[in-house]
PyMOL Python script that loads the backbone (N, CA, C, O; Angstrom):
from pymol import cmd

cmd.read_pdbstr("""\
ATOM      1  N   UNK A   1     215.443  42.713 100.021  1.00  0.00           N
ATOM      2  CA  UNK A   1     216.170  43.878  99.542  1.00  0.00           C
ATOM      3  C   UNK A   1     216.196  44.984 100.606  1.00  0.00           C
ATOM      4  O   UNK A   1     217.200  45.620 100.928  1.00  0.00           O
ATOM      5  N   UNK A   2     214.953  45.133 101.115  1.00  0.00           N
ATOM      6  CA  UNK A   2     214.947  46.016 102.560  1.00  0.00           C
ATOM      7  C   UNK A   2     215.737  46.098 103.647  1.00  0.00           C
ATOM      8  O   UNK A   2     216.089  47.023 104.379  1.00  0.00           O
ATOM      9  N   UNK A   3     215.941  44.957 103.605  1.00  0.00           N
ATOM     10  CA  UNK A   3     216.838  44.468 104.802  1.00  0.00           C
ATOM     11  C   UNK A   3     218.203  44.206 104.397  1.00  0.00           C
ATOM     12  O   UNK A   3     218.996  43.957 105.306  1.00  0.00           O
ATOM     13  N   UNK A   4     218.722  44.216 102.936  1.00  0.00           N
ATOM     14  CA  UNK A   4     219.526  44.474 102.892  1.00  0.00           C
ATOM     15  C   UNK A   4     220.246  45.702 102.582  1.00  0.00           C
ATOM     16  O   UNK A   4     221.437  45.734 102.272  1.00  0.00           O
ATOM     17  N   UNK A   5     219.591  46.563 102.664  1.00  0.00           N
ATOM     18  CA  UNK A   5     219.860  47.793 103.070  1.00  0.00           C
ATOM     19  C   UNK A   5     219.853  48.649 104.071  1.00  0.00           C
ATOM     20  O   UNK A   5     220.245  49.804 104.238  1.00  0.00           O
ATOM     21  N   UNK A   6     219.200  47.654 104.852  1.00  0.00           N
ATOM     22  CA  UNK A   6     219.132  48.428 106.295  1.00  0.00           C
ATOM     23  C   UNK A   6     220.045  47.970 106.524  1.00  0.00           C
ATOM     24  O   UNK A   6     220.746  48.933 106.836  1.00  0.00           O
ATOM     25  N   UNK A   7     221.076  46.463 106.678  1.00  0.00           N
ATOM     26  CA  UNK A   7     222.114  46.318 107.109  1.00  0.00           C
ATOM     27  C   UNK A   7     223.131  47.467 106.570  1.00  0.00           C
ATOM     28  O   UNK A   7     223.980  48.012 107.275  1.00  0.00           O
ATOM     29  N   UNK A   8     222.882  47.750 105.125  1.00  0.00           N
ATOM     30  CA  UNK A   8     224.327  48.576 104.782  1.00  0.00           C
ATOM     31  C   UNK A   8     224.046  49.883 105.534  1.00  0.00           C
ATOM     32  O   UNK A   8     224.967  50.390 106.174  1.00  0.00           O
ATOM     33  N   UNK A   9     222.931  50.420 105.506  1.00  0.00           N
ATOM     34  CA  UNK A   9     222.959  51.373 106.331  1.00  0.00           C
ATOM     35  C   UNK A   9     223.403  51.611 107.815  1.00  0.00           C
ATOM     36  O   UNK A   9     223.872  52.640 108.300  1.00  0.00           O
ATOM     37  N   UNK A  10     223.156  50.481 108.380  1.00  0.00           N
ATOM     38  CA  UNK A  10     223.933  50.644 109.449  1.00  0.00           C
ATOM     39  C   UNK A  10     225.527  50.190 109.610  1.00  0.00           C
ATOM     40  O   UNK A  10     226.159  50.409 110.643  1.00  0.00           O
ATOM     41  N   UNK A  11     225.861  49.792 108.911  1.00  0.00           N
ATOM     42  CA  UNK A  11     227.505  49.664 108.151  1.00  0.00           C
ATOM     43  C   UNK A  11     228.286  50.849 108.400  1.00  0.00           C
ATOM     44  O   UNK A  11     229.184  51.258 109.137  1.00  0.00           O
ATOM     45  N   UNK A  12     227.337  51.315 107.198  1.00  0.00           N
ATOM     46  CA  UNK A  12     227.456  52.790 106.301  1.00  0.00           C
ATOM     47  C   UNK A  12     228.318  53.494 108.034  1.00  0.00           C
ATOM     48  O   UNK A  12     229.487  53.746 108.328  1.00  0.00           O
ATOM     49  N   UNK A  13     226.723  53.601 108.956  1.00  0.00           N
ATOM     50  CA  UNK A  13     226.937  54.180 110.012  1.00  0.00           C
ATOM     51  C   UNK A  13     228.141  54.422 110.809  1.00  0.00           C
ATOM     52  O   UNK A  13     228.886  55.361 111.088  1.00  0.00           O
ATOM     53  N   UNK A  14     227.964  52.695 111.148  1.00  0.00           N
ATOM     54  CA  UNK A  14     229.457  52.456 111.927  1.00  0.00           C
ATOM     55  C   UNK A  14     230.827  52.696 111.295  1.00  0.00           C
ATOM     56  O   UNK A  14     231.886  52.807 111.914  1.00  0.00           O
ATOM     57  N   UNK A  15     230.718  52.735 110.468  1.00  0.00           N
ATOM     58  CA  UNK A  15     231.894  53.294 109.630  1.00  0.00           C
ATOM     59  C   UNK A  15     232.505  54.217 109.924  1.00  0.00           C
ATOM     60  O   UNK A  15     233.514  54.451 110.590  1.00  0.00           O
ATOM     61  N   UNK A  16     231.411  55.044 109.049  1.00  0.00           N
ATOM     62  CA  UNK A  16     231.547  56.985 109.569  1.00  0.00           C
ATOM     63  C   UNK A  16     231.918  57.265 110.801  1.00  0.00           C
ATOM     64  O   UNK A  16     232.798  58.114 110.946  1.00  0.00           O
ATOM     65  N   UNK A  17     231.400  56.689 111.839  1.00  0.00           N
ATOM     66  CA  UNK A  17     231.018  56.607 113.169  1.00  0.00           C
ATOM     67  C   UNK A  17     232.850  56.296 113.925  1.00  0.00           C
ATOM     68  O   UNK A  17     233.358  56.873 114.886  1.00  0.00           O
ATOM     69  N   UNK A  18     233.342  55.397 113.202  1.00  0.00           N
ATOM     70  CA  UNK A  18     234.132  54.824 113.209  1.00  0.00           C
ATOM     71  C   UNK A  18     235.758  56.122 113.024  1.00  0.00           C
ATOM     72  O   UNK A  18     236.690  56.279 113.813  1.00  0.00           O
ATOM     73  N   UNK A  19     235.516  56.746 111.804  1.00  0.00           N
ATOM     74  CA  UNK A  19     236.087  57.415 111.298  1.00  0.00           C
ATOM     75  C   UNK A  19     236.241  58.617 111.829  1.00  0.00           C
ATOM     76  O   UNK A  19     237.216  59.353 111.682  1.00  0.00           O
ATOM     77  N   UNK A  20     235.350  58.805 112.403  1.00  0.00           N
ATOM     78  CA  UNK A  20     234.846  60.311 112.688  1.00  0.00           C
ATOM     79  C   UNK A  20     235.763  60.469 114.226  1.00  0.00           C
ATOM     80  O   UNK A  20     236.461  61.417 114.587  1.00  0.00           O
ATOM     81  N   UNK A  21     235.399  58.879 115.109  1.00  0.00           N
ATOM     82  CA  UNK A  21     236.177  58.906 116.010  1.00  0.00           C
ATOM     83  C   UNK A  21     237.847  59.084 116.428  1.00  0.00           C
ATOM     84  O   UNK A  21     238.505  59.526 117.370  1.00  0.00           O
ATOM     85  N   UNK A  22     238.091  58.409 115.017  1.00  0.00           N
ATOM     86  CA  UNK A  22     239.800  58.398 114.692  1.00  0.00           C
ATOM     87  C   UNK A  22     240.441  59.659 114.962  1.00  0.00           C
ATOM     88  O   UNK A  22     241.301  60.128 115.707  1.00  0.00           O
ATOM     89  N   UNK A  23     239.535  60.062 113.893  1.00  0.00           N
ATOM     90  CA  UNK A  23     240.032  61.019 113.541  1.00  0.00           C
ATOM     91  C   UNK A  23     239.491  62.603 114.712  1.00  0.00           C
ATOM     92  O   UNK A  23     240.064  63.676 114.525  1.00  0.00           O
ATOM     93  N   UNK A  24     238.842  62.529 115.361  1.00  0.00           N
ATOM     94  CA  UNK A  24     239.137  63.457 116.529  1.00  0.00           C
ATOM     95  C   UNK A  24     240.328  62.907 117.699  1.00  0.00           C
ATOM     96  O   UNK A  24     241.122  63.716 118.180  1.00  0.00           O
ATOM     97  N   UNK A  25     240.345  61.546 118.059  1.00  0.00           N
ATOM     98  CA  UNK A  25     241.489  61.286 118.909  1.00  0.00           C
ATOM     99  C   UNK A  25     243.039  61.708 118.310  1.00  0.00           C
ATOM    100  O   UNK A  25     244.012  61.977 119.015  1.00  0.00           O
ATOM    101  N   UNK A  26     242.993  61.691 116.655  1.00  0.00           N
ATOM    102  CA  UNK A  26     244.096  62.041 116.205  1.00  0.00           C
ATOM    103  C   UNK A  26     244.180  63.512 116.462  1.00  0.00           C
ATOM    104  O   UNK A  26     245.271  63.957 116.820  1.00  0.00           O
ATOM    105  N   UNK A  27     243.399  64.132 116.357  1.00  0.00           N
ATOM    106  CA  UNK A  27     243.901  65.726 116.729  1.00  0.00           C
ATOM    107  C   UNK A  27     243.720  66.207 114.966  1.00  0.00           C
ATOM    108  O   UNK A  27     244.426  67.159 114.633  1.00  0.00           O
ATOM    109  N   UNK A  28     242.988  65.703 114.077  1.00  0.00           N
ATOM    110  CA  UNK A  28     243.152  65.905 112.927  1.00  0.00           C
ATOM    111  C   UNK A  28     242.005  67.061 112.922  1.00  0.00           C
ATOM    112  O   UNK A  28     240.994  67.222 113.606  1.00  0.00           O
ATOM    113  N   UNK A  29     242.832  68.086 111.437  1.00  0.00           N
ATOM    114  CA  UNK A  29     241.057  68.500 111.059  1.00  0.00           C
ATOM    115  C   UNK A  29     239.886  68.753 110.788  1.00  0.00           C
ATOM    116  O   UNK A  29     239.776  68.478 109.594  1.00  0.00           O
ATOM    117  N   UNK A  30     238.764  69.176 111.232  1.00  0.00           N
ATOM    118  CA  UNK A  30     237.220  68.563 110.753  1.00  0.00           C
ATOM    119  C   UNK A  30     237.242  68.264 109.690  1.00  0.00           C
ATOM    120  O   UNK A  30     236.793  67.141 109.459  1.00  0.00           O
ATOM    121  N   UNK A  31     237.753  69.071 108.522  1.00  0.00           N
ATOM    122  CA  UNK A  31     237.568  69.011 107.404  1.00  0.00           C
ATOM    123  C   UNK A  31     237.878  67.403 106.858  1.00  0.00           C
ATOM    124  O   UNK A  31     237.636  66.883 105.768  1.00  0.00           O
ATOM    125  N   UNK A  32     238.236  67.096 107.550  1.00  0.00           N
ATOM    126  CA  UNK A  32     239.055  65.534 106.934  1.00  0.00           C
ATOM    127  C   UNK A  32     238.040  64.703 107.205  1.00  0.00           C
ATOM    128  O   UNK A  32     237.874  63.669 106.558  1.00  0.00           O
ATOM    129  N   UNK A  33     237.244  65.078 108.210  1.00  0.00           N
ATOM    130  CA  UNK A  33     236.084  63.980 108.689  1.00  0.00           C
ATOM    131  C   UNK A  33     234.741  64.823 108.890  1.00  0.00           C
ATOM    132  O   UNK A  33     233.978  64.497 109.800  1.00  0.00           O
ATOM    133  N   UNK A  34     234.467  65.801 108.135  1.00  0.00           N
ATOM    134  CA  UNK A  34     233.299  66.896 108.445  1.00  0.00           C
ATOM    135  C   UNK A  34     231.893  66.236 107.800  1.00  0.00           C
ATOM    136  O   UNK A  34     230.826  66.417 108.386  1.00  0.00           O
ATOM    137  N   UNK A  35     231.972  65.331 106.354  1.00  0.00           N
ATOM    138  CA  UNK A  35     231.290  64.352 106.105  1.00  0.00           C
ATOM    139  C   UNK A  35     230.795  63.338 106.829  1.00  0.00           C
ATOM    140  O   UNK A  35     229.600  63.102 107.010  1.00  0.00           O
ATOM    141  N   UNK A  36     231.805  62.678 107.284  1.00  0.00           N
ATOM    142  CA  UNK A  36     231.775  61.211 108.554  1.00  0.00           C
ATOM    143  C   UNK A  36     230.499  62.189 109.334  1.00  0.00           C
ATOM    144  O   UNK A  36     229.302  62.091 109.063  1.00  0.00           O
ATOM    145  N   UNK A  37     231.038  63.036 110.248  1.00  0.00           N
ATOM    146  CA  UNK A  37     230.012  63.566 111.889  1.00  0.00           C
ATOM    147  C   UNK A  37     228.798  63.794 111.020  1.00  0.00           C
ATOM    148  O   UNK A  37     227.755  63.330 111.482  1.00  0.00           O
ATOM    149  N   UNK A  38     228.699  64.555 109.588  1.00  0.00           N
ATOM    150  CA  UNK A  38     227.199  64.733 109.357  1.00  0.00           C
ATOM    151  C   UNK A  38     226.471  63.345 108.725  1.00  0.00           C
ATOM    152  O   UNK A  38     225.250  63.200 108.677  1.00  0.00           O
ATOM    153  N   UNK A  39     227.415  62.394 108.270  1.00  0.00           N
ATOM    154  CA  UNK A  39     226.110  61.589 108.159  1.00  0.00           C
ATOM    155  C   UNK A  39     226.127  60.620 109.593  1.00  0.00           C
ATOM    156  O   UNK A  39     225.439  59.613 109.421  1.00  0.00           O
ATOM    157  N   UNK A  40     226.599  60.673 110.629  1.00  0.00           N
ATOM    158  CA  UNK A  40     226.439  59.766 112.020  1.00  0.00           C
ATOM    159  C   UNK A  40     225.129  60.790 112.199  1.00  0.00           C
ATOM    160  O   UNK A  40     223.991  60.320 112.229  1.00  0.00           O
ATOM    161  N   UNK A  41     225.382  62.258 112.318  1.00  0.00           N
ATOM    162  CA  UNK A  41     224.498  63.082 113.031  1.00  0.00           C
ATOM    163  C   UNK A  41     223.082  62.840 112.132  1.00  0.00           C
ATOM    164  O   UNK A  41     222.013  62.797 112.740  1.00  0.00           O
ATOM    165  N   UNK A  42     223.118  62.671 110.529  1.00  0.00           N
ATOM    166  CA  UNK A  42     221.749  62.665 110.200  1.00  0.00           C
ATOM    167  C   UNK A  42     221.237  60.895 110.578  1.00  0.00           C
ATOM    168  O   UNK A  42     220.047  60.718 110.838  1.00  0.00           O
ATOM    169  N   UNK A  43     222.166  59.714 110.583  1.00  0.00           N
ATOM    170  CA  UNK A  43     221.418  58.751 110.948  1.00  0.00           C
ATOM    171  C   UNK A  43     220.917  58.634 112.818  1.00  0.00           C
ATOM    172  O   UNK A  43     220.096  57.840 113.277  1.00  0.00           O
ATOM    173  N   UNK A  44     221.516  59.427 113.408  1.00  0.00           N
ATOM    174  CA  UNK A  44     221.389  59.358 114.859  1.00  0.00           C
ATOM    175  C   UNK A  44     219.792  60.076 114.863  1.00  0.00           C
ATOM    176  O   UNK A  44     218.784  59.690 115.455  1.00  0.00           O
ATOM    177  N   UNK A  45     219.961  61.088 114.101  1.00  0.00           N
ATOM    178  CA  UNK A  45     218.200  62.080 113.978  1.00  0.00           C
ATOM    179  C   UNK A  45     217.357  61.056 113.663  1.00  0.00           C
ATOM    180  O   UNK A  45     216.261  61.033 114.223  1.00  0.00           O
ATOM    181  N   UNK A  46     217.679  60.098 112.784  1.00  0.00           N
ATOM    182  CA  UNK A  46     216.492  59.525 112.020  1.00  0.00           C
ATOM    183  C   UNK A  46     216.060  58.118 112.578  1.00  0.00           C
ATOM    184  O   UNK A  46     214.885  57.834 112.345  1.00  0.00           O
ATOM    185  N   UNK A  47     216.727  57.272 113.208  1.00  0.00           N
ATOM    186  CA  UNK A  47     216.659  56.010 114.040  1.00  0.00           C
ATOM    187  C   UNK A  47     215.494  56.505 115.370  1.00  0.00           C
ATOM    188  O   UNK A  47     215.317  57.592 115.920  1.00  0.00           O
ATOM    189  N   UNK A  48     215.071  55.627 115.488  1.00  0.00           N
ATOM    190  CA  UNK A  48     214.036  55.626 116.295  1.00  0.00           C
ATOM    191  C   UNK A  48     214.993  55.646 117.683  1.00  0.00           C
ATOM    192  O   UNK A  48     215.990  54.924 117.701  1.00  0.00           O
ATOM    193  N   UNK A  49     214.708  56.380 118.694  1.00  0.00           N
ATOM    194  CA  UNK A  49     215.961  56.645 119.824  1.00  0.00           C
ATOM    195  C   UNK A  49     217.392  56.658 119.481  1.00  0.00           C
ATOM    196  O   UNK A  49     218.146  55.701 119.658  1.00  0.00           O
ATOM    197  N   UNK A  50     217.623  57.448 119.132  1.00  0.00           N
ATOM    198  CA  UNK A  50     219.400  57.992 118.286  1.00  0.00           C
ATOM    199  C   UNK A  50     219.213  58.627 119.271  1.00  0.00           C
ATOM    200  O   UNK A  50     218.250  59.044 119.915  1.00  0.00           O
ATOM    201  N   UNK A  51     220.872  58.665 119.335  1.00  0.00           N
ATOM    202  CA  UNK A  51     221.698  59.583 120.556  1.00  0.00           C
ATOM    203  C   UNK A  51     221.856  61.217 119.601  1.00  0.00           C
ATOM    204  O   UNK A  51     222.667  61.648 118.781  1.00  0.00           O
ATOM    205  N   UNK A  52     220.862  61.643 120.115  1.00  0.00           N
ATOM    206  CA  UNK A  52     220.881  63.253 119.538  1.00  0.00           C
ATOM    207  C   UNK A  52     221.666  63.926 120.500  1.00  0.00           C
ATOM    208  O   UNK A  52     221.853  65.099 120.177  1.00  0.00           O
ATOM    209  N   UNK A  53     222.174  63.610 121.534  1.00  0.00           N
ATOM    210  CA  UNK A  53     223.491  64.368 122.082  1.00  0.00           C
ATOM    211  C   UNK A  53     224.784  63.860 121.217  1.00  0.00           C
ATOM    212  O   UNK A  53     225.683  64.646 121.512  1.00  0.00           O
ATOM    213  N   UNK A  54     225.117  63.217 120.591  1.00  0.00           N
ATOM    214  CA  UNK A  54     225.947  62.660 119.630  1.00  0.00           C
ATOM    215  C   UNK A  54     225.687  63.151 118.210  1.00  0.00           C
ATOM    216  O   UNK A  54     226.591  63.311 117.391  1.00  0.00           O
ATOM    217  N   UNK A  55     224.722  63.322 118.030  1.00  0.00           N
ATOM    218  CA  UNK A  55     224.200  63.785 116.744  1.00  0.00           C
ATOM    219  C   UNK A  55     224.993  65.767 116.761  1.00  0.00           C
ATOM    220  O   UNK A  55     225.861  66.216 116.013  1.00  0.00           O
ATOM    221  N   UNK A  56     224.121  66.606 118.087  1.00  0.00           N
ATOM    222  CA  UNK A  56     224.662  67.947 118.130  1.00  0.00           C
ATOM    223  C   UNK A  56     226.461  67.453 118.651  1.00  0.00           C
ATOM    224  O   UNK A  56     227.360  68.282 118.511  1.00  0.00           O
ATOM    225  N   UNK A  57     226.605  66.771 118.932  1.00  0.00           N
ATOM    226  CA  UNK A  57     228.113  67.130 119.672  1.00  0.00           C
ATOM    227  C   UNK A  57     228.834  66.988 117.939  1.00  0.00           C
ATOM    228  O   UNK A  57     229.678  67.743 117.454  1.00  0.00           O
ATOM    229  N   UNK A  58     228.438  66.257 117.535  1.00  0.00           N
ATOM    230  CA  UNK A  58     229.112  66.256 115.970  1.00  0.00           C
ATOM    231  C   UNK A  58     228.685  67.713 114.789  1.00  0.00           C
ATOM    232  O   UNK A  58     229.597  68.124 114.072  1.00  0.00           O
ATOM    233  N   UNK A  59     227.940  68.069 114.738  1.00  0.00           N
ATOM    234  CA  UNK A  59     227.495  69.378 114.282  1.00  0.00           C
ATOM    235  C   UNK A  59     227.830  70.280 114.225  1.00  0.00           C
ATOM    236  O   UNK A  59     228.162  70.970 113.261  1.00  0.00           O
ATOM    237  N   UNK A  60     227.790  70.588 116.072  1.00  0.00           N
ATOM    238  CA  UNK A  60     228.699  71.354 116.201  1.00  0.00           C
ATOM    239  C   UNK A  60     230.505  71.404 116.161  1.00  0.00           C
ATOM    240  O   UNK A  60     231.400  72.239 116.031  1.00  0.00           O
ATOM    241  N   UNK A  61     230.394  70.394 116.301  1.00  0.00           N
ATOM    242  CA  UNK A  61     232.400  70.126 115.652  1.00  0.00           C
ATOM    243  C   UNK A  61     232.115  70.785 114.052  1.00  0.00           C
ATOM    244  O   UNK A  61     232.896  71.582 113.532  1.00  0.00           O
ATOM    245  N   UNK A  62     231.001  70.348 113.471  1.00  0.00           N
ATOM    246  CA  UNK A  62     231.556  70.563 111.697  1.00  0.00           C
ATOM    247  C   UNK A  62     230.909  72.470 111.698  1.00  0.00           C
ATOM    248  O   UNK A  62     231.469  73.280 110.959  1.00  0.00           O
ATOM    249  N   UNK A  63     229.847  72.860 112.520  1.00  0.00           N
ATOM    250  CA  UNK A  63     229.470  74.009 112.232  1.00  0.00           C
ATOM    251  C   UNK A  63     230.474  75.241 112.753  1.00  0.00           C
ATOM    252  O   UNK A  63     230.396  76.344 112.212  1.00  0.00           O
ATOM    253  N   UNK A  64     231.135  75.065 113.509  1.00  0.00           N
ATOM    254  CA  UNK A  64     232.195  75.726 114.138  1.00  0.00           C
ATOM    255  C   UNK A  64     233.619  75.539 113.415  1.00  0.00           C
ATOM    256  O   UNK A  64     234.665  75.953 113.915  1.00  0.00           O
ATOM    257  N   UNK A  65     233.576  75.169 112.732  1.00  0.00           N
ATOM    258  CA  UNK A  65     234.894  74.916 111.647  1.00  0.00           C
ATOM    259  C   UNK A  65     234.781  75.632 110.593  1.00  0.00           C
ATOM    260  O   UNK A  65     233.896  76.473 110.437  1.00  0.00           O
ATOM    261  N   UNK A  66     235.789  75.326 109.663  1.00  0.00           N
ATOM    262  CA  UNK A  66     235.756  76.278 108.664  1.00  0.00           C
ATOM    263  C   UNK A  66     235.601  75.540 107.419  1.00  0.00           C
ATOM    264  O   UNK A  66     235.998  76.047 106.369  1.00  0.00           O
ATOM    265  N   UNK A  67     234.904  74.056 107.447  1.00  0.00           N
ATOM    266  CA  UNK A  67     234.499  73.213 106.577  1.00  0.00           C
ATOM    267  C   UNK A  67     233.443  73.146 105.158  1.00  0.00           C
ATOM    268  O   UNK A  67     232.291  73.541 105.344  1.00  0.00           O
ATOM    269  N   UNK A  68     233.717  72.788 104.135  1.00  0.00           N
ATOM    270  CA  UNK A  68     232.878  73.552 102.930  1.00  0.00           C
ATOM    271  C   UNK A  68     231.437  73.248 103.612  1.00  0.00           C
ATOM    272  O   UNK A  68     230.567  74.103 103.447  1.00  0.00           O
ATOM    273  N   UNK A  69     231.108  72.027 104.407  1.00  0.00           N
ATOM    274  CA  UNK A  69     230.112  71.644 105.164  1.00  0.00           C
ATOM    275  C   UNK A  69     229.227  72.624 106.212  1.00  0.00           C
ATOM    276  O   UNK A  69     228.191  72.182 106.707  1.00  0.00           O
ATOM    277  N   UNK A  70     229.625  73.758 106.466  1.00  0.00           N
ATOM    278  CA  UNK A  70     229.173  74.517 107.686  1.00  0.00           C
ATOM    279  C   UNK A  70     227.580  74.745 107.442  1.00  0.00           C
ATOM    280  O   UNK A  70     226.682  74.343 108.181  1.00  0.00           O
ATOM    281  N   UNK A  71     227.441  75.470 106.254  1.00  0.00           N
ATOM    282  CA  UNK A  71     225.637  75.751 106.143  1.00  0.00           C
ATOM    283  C   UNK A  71     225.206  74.621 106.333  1.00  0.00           C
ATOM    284  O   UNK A  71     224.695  74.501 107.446  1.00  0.00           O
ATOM    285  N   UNK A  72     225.190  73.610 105.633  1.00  0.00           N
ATOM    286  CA  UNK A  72     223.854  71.934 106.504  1.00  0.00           C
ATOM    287  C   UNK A  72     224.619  71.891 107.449  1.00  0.00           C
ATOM    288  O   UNK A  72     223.765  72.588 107.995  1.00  0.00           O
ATOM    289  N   UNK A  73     225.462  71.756 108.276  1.00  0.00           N
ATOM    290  CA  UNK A  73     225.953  71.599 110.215  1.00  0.00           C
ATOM    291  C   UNK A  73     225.006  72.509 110.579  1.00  0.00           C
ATOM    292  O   UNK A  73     224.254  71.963 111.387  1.00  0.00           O
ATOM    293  N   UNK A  74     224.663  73.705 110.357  1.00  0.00           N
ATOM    294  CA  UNK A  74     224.239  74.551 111.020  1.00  0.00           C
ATOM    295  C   UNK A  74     222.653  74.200 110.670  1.00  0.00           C
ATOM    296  O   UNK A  74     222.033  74.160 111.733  1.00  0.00           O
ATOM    297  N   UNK A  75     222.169  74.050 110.032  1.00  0.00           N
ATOM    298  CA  UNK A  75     220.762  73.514 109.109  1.00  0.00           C
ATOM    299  C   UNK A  75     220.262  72.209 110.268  1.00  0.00           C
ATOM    300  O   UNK A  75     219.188  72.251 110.868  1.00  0.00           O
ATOM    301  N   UNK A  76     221.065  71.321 110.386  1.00  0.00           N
ATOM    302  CA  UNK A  76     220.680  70.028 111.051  1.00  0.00           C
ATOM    303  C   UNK A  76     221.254  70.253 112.519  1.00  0.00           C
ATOM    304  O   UNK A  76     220.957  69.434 113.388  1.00  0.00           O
ATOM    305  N   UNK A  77     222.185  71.496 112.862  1.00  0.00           N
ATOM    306  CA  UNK A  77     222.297  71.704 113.951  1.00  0.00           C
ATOM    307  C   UNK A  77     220.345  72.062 114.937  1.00  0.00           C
ATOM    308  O   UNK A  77     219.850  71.600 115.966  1.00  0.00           O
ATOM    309  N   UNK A  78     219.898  72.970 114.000  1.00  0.00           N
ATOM    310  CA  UNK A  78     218.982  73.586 114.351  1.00  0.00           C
ATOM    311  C   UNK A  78     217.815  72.164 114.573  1.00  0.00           C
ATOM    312  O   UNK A  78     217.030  71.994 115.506  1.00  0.00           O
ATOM    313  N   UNK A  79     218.008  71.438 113.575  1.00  0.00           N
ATOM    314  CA  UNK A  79     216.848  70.589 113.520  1.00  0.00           C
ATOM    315  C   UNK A  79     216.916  69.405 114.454  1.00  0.00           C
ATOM    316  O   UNK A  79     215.855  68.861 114.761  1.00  0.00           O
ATOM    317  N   UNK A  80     218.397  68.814 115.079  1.00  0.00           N
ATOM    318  CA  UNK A  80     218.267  68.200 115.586  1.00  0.00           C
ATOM    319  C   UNK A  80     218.281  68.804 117.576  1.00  0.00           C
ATOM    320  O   UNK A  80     218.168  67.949 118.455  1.00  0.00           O
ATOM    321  N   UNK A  81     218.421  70.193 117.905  1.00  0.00           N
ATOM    322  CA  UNK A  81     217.919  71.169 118.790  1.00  0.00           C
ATOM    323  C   UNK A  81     216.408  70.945 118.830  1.00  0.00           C
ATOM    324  O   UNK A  81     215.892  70.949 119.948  1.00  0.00           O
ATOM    325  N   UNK A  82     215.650  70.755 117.793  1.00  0.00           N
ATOM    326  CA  UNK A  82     213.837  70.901 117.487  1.00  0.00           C
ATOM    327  C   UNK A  82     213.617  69.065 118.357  1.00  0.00           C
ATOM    328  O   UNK A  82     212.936  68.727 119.325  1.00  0.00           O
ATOM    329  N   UNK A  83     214.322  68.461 117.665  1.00  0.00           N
ATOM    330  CA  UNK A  83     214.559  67.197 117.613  1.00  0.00           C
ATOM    331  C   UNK A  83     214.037  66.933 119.257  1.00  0.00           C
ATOM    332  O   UNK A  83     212.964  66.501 119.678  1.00  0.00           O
ATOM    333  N   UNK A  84     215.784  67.572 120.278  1.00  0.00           N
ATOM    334  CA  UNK A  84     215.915  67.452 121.596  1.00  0.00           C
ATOM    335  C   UNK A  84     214.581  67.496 122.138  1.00  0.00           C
ATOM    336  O   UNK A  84     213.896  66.611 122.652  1.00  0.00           O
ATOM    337  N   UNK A  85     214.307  68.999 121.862  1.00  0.00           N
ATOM    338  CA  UNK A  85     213.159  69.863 122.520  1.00  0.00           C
ATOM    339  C   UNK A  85     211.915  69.170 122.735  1.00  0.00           C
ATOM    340  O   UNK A  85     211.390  69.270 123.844  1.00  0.00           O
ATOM    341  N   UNK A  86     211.347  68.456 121.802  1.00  0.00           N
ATOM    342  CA  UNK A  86     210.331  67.969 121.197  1.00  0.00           C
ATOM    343  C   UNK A  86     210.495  66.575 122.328  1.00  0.00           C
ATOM    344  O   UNK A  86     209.588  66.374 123.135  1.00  0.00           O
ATOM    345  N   UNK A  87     211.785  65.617 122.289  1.00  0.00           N
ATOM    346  CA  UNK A  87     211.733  64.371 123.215  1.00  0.00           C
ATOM    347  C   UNK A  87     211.866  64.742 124.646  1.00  0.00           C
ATOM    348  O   UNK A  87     211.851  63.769 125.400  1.00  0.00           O
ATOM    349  N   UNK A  88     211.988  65.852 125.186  1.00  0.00           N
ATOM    350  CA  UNK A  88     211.796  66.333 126.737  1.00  0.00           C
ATOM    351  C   UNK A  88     210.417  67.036 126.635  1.00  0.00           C
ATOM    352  O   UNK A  88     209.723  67.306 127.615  1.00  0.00           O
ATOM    353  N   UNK A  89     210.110  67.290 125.408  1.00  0.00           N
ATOM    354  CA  UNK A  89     208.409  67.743 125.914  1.00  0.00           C
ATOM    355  C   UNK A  89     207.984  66.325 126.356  1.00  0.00           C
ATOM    356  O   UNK A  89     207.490  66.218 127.478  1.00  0.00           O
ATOM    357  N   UNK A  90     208.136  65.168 125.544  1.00  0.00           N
ATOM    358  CA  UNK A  90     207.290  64.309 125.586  1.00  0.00           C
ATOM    359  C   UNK A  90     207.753  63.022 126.529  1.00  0.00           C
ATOM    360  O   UNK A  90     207.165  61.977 126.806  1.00  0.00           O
ATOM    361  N   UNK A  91     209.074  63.547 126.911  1.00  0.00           N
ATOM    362  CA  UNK A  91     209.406  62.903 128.555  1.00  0.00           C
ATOM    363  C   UNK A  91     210.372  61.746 127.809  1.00  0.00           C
ATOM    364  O   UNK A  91     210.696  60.803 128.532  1.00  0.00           O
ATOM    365  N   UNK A  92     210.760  61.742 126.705  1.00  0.00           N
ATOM    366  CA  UNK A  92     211.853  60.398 126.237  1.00  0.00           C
ATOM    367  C   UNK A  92     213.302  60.850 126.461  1.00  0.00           C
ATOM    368  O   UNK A  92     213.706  62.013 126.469  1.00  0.00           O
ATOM    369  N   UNK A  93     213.786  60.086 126.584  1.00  0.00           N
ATOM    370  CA  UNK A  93     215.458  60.250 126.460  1.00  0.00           C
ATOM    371  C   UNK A  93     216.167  60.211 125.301  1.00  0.00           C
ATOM    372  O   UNK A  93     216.031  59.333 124.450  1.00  0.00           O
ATOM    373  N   UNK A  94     217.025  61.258 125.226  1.00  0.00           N
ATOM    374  CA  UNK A  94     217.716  60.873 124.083  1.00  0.00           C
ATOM    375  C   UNK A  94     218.964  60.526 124.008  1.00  0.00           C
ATOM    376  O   UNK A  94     219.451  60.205 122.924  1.00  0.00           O
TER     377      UNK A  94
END
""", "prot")
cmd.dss("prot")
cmd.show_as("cartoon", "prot")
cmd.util.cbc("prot")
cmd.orient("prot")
């Protein structure tokens, strides 16, 4: 059962991930995909080596908008900043 949820979760991911991409090459607005970037950005925080430059580059797309989403962009903006900080204290890449 574990594992089959870790697969959907990473589904889930690529999906969003998926979507999120479309829809910035389309020129569309956040709002249409402001969901998609925050859940890539909260699974990128939470995976053991996630691209937390992918995580803020999406954040900030939804926190800088005018999306019902802005307070958590800005919430997980901050946390995944703590996030960065924390893997250059300790010399990892993110």
């Amino acid at each position: 059962m574990l594992l089959r949820f870790a697969k959907q979760t990473v589904e889930c991911h690529f999906y969003h991930h998926s979507l999120a991409v479309i829809d910035v090459s389309l020129v569309r607005p956040v709002q249409e995909y402001a969901k998609s970037c925050l859940q890539v950005a909260e699974y990128q925080m939470k995976i053991p080596d996630g691209d937390l430059d992918l995580a803020k580059e999406y954040l900030e797309r939804v926190a800088t908008s005018n999306a019902e989403d802005v307070v958590r962009a800005n919430g997980l903006l901050k946390d995944v900043k703590d996030l960065q900080a924390r893997s250059q204290n300790t010399g990892t890449v993110s």
